[in-house]
FILOLUM-661406 format. One record per residue: residue in three letters; x, y, z of N, C-alpha, C in turn. Coordinates in steps of 0.05 Angstrom, whole numbers. Layout:
<nodes>
(ALA; (X; Y; Z); (X; Y; Z); (X; Y; Z))
...
</nodes>
This chain:
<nodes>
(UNK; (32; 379; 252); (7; 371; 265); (11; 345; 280))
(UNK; (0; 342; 301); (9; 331; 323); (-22; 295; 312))
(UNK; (-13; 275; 318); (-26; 258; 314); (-62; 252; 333))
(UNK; (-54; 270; 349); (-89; 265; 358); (-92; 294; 347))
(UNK; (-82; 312; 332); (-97; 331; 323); (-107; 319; 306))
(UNK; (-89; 302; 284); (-104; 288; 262); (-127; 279; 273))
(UNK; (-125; 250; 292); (-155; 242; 297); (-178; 259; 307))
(UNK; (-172; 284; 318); (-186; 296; 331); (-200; 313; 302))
(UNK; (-188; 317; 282); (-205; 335; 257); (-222; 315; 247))
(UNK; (-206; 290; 246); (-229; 265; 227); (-255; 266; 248))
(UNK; (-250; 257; 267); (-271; 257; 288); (-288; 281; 290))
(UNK; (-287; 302; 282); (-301; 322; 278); (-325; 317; 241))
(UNK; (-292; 317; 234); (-311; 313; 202); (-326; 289; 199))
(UNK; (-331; 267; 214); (-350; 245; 211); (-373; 257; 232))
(UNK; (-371; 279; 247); (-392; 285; 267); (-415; 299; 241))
(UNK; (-397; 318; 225); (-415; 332; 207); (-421; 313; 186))
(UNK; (-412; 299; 171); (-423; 287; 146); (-443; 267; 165))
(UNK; (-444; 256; 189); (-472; 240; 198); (-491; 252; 189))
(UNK; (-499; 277; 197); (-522; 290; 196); (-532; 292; 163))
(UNK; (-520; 273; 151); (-527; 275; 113); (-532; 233; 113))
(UNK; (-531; 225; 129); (-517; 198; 123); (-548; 182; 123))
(UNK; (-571; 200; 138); (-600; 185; 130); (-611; 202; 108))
(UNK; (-630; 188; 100); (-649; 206; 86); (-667; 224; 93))
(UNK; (-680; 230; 113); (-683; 254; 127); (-660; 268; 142))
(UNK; (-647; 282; 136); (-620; 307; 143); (-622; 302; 171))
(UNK; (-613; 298; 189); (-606; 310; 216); (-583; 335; 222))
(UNK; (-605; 352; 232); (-580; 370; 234); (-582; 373; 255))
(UNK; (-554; 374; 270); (-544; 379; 280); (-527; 410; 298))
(UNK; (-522; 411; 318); (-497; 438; 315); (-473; 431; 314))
(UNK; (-463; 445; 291); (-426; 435; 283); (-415; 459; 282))
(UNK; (-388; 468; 283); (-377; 485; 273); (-372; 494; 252))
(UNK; (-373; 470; 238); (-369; 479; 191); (-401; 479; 188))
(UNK; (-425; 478; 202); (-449; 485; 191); (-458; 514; 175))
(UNK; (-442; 527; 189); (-453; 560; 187); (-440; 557; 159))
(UNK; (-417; 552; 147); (-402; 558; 124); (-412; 539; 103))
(UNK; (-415; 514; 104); (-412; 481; 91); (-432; 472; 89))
(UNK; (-453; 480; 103); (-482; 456; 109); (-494; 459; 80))
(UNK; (-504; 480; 73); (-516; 482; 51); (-501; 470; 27))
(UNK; (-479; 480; 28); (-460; 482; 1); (-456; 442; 7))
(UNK; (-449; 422; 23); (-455; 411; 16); (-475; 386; 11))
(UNK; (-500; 402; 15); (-536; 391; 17); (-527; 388; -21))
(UNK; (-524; 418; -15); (-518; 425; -54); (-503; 404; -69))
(UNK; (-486; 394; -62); (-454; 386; -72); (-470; 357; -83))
(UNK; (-489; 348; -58); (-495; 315; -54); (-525; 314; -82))
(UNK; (-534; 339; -87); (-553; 334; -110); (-542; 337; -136))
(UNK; (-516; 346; -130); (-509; 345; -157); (-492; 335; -171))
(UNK; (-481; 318; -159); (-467; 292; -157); (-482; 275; -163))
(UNK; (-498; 262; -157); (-530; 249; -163); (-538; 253; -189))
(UNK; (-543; 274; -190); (-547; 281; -219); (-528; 286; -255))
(UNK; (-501; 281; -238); (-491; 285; -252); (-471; 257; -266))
(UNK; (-479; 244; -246); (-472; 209; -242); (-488; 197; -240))
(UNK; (-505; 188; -254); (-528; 179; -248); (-528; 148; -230))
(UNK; (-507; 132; -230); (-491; 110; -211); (-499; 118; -183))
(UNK; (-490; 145; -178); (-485; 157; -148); (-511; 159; -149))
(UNK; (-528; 145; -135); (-560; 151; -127); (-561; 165; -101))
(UNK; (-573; 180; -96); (-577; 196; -67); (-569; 175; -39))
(UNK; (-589; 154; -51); (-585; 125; -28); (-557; 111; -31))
(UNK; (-547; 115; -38); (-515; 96; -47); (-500; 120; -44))
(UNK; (-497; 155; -44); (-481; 167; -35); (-493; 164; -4))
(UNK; (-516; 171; 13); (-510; 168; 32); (-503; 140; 51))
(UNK; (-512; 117; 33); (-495; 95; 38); (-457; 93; 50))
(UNK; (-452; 114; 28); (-420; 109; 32); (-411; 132; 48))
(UNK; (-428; 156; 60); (-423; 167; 80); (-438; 157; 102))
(UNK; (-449; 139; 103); (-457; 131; 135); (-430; 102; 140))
(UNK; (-417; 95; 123); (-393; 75; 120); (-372; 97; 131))
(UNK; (-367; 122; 112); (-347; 132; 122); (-350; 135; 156))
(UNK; (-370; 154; 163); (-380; 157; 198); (-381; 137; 219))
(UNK; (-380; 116; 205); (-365; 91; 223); (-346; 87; 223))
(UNK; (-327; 99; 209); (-302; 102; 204); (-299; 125; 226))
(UNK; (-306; 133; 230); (-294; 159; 239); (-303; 159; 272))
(UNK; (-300; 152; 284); (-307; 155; 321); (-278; 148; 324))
(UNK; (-273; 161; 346); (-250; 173; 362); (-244; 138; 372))
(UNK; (-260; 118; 376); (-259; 96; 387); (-244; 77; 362))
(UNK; (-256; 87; 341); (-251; 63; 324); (-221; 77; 309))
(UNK; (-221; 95; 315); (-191; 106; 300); (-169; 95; 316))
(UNK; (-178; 97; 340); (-155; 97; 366); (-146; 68; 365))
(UNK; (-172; 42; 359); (-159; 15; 353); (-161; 8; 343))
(UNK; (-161; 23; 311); (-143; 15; 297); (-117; 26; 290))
(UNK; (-103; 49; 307); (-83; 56; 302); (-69; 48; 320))
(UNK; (-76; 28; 345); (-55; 20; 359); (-41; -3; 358))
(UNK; (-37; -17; 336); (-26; -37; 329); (-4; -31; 303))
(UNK; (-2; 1; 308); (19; 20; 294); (31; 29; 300))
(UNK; (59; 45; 294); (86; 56; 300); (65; 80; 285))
(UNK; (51; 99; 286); (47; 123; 273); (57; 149; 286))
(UNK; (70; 163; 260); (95; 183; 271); (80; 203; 285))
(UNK; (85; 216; 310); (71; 236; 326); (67; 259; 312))
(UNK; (89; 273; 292); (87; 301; 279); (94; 286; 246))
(UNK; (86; 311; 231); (80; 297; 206); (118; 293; 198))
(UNK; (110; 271; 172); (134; 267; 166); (136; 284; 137))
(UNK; (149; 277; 125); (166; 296; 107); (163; 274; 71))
(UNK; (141; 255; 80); (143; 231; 56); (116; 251; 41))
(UNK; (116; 241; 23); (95; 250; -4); (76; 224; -12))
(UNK; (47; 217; -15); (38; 186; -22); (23; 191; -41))
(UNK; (25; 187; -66); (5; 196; -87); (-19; 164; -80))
(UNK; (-37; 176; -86); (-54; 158; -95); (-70; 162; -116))
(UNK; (-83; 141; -133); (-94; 139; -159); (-125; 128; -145))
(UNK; (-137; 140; -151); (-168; 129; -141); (-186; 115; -154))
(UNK; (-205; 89; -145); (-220; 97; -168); (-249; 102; -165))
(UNK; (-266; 94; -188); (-300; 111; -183); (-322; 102; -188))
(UNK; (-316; 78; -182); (-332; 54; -176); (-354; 65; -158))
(UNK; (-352; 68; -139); (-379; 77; -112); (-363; 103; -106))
(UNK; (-386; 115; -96); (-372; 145; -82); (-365; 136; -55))
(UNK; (-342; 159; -64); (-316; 160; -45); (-304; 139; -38))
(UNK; (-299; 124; -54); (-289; 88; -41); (-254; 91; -41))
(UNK; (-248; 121; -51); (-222; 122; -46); (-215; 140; -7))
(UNK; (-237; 148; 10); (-226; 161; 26); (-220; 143; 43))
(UNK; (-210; 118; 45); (-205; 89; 61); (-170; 93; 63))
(UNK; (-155; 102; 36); (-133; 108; 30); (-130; 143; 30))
(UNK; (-139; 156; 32); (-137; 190; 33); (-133; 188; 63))
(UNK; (-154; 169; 73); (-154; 173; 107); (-124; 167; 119))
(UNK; (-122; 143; 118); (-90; 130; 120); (-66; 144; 120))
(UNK; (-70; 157; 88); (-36; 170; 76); (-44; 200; 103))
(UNK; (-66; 207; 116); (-70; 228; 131); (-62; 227; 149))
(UNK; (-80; 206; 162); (-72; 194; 195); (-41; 184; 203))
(UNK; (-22; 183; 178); (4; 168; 177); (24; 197; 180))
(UNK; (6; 218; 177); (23; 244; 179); (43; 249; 162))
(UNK; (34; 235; 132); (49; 248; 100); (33; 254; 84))
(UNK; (38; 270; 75); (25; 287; 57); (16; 275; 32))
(UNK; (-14; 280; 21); (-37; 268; 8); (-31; 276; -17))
(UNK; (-20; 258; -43); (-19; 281; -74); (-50; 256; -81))
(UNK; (-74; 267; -87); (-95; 246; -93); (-104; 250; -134))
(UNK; (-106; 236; -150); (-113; 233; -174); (-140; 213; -168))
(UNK; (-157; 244; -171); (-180; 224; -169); (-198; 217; -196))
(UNK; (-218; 196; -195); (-228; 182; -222); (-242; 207; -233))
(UNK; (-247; 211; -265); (-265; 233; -274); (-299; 221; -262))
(UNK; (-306; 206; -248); (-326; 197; -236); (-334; 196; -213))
(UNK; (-315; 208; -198); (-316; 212; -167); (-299; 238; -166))
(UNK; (-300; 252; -177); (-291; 285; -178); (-287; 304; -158))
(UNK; (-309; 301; -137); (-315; 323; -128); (-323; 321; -95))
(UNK; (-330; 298; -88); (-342; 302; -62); (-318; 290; -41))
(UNK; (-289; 271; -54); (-268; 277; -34); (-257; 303; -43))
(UNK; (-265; 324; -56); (-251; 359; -57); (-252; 358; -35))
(UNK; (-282; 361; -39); (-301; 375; -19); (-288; 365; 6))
(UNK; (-287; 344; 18); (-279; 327; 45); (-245; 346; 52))
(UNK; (-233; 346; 39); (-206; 365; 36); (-210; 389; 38))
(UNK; (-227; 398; 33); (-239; 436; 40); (-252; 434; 75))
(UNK; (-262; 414; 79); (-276; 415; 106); (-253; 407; 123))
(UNK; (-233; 391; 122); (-212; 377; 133); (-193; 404; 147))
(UNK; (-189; 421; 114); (-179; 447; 118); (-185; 459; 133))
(UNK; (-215; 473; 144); (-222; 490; 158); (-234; 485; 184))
(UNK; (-233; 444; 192); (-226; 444; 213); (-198; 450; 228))
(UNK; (-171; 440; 211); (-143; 439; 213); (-128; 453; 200))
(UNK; (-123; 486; 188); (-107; 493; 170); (-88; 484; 161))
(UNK; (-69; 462; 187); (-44; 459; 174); (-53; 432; 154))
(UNK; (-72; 421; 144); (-82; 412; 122); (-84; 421; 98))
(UNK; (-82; 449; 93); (-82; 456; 72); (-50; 448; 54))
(UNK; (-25; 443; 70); (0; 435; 65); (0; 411; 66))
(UNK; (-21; 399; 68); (-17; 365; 69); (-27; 352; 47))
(UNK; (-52; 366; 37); (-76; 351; 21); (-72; 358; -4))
(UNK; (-61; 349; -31); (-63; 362; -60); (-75; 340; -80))
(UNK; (-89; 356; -94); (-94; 342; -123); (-80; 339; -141))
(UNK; (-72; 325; -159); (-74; 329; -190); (-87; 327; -207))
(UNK; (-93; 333; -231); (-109; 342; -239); (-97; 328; -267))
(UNK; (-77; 335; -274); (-58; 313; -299); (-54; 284; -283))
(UNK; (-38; 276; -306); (-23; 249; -307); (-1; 243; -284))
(UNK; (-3; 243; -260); (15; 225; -254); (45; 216; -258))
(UNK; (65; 231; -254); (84; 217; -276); (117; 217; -264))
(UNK; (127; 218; -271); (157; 213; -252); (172; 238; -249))
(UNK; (157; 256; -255); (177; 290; -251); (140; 298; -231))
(UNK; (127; 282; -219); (109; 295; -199); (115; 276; -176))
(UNK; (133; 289; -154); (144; 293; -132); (134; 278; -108))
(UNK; (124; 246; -106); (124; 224; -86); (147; 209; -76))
(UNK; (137; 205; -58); (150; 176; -46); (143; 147; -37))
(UNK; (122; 150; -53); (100; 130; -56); (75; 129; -65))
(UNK; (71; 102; -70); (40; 103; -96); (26; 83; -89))
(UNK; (-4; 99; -81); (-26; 72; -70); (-46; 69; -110))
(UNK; (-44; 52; -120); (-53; 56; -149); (-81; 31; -145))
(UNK; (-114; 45; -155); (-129; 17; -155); (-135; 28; -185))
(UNK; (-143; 8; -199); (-148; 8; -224); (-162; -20; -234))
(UNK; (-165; -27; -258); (-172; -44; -283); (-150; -61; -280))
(UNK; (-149; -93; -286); (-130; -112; -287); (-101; -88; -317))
(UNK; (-122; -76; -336); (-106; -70; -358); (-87; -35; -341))
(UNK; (-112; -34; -331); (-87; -10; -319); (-70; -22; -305))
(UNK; (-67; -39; -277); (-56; -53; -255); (-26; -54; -279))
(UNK; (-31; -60; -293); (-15; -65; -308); (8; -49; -316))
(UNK; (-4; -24; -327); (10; -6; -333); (25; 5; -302))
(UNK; (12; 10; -283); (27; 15; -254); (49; 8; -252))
(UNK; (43; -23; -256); (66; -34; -244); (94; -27; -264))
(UNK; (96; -26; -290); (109; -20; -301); (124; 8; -299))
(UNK; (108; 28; -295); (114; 56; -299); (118; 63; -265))
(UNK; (100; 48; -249); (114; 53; -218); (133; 40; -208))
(UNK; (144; 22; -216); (156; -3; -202); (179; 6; -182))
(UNK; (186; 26; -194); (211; 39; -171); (203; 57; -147))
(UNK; (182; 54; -154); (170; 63; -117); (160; 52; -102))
(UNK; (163; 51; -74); (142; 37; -58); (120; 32; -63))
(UNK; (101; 9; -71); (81; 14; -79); (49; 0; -71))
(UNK; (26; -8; -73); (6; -19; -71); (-7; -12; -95))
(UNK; (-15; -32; -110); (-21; -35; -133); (-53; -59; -128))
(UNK; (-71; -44; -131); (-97; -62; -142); (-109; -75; -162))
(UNK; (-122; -98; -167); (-135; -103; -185); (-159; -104; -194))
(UNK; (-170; -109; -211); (-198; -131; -200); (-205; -149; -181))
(UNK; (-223; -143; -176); (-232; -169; -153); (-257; -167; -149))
(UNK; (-275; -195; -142); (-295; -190; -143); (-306; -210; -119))
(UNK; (-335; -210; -104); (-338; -226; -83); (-352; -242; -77))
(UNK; (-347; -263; -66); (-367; -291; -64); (-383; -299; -41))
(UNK; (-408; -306; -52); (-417; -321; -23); (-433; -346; -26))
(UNK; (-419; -361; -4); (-431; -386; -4); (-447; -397; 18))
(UNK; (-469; -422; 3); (-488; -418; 20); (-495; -447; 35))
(UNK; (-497; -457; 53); (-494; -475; 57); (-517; -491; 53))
(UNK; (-547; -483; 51); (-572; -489; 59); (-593; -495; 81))
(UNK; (-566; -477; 102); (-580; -477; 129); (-586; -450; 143))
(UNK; (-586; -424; 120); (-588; -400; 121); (-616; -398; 126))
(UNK; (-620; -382; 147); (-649; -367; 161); (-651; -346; 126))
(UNK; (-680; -349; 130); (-695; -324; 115); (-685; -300; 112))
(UNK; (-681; -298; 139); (-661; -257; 142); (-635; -264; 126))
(UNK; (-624; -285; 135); (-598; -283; 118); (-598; -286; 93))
(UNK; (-616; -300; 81); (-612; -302; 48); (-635; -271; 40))
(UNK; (-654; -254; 57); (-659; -230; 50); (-632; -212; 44))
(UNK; (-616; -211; 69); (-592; -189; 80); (-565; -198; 52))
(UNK; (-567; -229; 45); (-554; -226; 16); (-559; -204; -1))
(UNK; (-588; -202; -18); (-592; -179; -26); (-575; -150; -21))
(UNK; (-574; -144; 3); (-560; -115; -2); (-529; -139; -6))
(UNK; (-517; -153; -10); (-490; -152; -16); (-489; -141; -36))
(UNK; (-508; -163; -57); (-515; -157; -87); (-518; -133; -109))
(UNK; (-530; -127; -80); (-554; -105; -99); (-544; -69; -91))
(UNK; (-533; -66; -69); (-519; -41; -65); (-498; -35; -81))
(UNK; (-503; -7; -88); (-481; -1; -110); (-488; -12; -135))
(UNK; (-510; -26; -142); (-521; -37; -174); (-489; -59; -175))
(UNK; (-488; -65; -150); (-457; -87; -160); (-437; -84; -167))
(UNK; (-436; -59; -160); (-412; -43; -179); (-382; -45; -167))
(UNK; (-378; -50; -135); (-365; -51; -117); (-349; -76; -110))
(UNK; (-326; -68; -107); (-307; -93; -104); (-311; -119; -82))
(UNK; (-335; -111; -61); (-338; -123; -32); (-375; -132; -46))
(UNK; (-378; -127; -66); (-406; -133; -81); (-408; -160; -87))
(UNK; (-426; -185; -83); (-423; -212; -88); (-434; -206; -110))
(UNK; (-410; -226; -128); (-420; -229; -161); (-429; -255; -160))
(UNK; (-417; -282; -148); (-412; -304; -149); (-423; -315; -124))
(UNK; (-447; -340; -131); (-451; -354; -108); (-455; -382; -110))
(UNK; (-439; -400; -90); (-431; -422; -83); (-462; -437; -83))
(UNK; (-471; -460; -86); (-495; -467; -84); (-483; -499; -88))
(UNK; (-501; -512; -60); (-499; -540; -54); (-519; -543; -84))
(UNK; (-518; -575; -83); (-529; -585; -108); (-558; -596; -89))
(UNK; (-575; -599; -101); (-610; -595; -102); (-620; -578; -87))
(UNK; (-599; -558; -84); (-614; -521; -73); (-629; -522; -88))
(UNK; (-653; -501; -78); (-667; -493; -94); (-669; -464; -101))
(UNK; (-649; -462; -124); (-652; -440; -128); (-663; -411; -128))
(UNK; (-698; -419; -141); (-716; -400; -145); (-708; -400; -108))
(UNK; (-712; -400; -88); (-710; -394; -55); (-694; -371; -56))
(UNK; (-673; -368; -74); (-662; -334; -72); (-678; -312; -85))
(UNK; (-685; -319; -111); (-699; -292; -125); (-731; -289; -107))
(UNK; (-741; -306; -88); (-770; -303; -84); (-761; -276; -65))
(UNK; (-733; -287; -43); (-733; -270; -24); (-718; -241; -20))
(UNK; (-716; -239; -54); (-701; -211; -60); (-725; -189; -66))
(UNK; (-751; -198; -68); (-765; -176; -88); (-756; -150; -69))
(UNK; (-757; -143; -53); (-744; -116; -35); (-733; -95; -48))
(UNK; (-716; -118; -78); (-700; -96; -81); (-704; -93; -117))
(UNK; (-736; -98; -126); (-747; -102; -147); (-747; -74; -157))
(UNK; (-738; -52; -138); (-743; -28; -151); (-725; -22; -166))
(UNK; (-695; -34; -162); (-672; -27; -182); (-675; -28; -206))
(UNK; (-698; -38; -218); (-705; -44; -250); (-706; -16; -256))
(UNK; (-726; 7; -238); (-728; 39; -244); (-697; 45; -247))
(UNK; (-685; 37; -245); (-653; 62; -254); (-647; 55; -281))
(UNK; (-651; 79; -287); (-652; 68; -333); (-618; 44; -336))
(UNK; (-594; 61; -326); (-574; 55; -320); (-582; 19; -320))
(UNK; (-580; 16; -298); (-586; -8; -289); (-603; -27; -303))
(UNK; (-630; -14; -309); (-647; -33; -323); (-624; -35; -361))
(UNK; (-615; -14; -368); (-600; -14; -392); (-583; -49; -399))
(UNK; (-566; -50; -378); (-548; -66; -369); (-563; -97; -368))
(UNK; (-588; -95; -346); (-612; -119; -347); (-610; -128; -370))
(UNK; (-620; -112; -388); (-642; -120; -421); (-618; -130; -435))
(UNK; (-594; -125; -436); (-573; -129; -448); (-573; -155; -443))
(UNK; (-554; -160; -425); (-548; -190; -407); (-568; -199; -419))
(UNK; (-591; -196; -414); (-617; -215; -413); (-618; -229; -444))
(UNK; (-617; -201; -459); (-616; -209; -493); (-592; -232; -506))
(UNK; (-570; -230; -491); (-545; -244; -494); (-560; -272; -491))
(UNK; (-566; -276; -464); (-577; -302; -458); (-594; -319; -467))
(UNK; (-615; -292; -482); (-638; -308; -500); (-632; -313; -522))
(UNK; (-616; -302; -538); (-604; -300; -563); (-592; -334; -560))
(UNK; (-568; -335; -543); (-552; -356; -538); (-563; -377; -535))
(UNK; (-592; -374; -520); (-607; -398; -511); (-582; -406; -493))
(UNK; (-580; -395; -472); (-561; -404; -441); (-584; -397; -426))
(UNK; (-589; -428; -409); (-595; -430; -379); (-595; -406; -368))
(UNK; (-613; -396; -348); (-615; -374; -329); (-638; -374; -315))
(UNK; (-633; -358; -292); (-662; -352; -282); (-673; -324; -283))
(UNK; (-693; -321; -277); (-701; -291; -286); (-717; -280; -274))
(UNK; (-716; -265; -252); (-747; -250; -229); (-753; -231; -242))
(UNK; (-742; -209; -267); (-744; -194; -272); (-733; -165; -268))
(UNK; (-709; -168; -255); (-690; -141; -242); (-668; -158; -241))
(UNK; (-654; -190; -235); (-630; -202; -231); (-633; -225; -251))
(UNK; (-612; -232; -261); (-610; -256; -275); (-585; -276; -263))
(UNK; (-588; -303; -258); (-575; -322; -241); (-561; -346; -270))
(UNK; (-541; -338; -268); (-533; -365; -288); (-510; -367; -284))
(UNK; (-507; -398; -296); (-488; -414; -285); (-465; -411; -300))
(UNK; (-443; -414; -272); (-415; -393; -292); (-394; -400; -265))
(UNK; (-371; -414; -285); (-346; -421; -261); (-335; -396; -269))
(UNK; (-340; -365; -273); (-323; -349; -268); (-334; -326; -253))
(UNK; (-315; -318; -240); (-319; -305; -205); (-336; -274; -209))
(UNK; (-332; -255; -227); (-336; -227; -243); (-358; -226; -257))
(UNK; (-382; -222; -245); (-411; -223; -264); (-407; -186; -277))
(UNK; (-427; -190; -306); (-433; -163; -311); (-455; -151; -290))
(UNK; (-459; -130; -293); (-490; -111; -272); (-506; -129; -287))
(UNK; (-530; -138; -268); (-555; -141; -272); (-554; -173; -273))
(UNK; (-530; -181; -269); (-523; -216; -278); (-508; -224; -240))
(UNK; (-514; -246; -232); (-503; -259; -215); (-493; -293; -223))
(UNK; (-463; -298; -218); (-472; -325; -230); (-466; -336; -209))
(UNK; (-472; -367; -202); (-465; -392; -188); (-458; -411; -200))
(UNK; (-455; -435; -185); (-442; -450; -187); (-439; -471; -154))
(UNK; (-458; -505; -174); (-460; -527; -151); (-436; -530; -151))
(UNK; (-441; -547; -117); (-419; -555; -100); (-425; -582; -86))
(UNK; (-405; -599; -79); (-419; -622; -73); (-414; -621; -36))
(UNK; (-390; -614; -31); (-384; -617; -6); (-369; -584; 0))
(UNK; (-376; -585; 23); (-365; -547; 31); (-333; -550; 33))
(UNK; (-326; -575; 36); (-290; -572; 46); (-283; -560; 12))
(UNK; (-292; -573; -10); (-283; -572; -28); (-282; -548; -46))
(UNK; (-302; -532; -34); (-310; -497; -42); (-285; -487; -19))
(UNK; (-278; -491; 2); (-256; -472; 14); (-241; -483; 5))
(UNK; (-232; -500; -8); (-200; -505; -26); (-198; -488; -42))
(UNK; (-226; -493; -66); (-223; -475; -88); (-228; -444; -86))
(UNK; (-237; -435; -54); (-232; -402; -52); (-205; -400; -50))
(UNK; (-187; -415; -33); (-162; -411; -26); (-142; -413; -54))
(UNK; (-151; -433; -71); (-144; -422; -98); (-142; -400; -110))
(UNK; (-165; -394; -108); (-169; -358; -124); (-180; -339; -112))
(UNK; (-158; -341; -90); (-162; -325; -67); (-151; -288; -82))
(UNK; (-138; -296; -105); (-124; -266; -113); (-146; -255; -125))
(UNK; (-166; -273; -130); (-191; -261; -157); (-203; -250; -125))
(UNK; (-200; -254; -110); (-232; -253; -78); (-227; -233; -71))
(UNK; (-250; -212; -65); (-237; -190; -47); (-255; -204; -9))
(UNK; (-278; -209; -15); (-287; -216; 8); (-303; -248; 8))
(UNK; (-305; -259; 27); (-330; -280; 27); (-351; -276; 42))
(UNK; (-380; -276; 34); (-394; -283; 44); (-408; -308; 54))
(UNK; (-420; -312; 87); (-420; -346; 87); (-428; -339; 115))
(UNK; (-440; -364; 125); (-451; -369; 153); (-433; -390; 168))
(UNK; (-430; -410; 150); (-412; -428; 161); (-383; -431; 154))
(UNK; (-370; -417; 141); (-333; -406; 134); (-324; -396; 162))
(UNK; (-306; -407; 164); (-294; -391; 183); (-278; -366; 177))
(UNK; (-283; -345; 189); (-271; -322; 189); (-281; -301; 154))
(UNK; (-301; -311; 155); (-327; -301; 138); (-336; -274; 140))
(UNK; (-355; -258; 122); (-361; -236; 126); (-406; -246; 133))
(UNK; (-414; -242; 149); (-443; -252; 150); (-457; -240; 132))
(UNK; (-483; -253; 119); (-494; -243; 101); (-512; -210; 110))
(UNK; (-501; -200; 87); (-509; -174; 95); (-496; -147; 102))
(UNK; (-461; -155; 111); (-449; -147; 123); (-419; -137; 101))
(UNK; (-419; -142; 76); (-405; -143; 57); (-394; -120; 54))
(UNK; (-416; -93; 50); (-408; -77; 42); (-405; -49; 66))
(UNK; (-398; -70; 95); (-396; -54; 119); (-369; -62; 128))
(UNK; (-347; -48; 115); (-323; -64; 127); (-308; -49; 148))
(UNK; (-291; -55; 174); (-282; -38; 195); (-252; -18; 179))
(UNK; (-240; -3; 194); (-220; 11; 195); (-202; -9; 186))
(UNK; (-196; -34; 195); (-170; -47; 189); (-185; -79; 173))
(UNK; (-210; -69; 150); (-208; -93; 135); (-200; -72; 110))
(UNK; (-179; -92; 104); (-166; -75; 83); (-167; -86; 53))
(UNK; (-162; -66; 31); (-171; -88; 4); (-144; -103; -2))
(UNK; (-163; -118; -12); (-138; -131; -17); (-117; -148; -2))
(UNK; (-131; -146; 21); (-117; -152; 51); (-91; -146; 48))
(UNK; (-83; -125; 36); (-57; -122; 36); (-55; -92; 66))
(UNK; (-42; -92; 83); (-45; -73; 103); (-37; -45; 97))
(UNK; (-57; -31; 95); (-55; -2; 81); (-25; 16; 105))
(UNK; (-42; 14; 124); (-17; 26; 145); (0; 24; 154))
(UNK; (-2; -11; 151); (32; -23; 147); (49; -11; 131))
(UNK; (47; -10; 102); (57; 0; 84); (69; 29; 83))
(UNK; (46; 43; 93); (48; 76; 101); (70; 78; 124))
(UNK; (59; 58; 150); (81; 73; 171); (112; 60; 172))
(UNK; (119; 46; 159); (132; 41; 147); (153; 50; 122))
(UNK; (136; 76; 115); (163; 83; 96); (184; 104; 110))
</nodes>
């Protein structure tokens, strides 16, 4: 398969998953409609239902992310700052997924694709089914995908046939990777979690547009702000007044479960917090809040907060901020391009490269 055939199937398959990416359906005319449309209207309620995490609004969240991914424009620059091989190559890339947000592994499925080696994917028991699905549609835009794209279904292990391993996991799995992969080319993830700081010269929209950092995905997401920077005599309560928007998250049992918990810890403990009633704000020099918890942490001068990001820059996956240079703007966290990569480690570097 020739390399704009690749882009030319992706660019098809982000034309069809748009028409799912609002909450009123747009449909469209596609070619996989007549076969796919229903089956996967079907696929997206039951997924939903069967993960109760994956809310209808947060799966089509992460397919209107993928569909920005996918224009013929944005593939083209970001693949031209690549050596990508014209016909496929003959390498194997397992990847280990995980199932944190739906589909947050097709960022790496896309890559090991567009790099023209063949896909072995181990996906989370939590995100099961709807990159199949994306691999069934892939197929019957491109047959010769059916020889590219495999699952496993077991373990992973050194008599299953790669030449490389993209692995995201738990600090305790990261762990195990590295040990049991170490002799292969590899990208290995960890934890990470994301910060934003605020200077106190943020417009209203921007400390609203915080909120979705926070609050999309119930937090669950590596590009999700757990941790926020706060000058000293902020005024705090000024964030929880301008979140109620997103007061409905208390309705997800899930979520509210998680709330009452945290919340009970804190009252029990008698620890400082604040409380609108859906988020709890307390003070915490560590970067990784539980769901339903955000912590901060004063600051006296901003130079002295970009030292200490650049410190624990390995804990960061993103920053949020108005005044950082080379920052993500509030709001914008969980919208990342083709070539922001996790971990900033360069996915396609790595790939076109072997």
């Amino acid at each position: 398969m020739k390399i704009q055939e690749r882009i030319s199937a992706f660019v098809e398959l982000g034309k069809f998953l748009k028409q799912f990416s609002k909450e009123e359906i747009q449909i469209t005319k596609h070619e996989l409609n007549a076969r796919y449309f229903e089956e996967f209207k079907e696929l997206l309620n039951r997924v939903s239902n069967e993960n109760l995490w994956f809310t209808p609004s947060h799966v089509r969240a992460s397919i209107n992310g993928i569909c920005q991914f996918l224009t013929e424009g944005n593939l083209n620059q970001w693949l031209k700052k690549y050596q990508v091989s014209e016909n496929n190559t003959n390498k194997n890339v397992a990847v280990i997924m995980a199932g944190n947000i739906p589909m947050v592994g097709f960022h790496d499925m896309l890559s090991v694709l567009i790099s023209g080696h063949t896909f072995i994917g181990k996906l989370s028991t939590k995100d099961n089914q709807l990159l199949d699905f994306i691999a069934k549609l892939l197929i019957n835009l491109n047959p010769e995908f059916e020889n590219l794209i495999h699952f496993q279904s077991g373990q992973l292990s050194g008599e299953t046939s790669f030449d490389a391993i993209i692995a995201t996991g738990s600090n305790n799995s990261a762990r195990y990777f590295d040990a049991y992969f170490s002799k292969y080319p590899n990208i290995i993830r960890r934890n990470r979690n994301s910060v934003a700081v605020i200077s106190g010269n943020e417009t209203e929209e921007e400390i609203k547009s915080l909120g979705n950092d926070i609050f999309l995905y119930f937090g669950l997401g590596c590009r999700n702000v757990s941790k926020l920077y706060i000058p000293k005599d902020y005024d705090i309560t000024n964030l929880l007044k301008h979140w109620e928007d997103y007061k409905h998250i208390i309705d997800h049992s899930k979520y509210a479960n998680n709330y009452d918990y945290q919340r009970s810890l804190l009252l029990m403990n008698k620890i400082q917090h604040y409380d609108n009633g859906f988020l709890l704000l307390q003070e915490n020099t560590e970067i990784g809040s539980p769901v339903g918890v955000v912590y901060f942490e004063y600051y006296s001068e901003l130079q002295d907060i970009e030292q200490k990001l650049k410190l624990d820059s390995e804990l960061i996956q993103c920053i949020v901020a108005s005044d950082l240079d080379d920052a993500i703007p509030f709001g914008k966290a969980q919208e990342p391009q083709l070539w922001d990569y996790a971990d900033n480690v360069d996915t396609m570097q790595f790939l076109t490269n072997l």
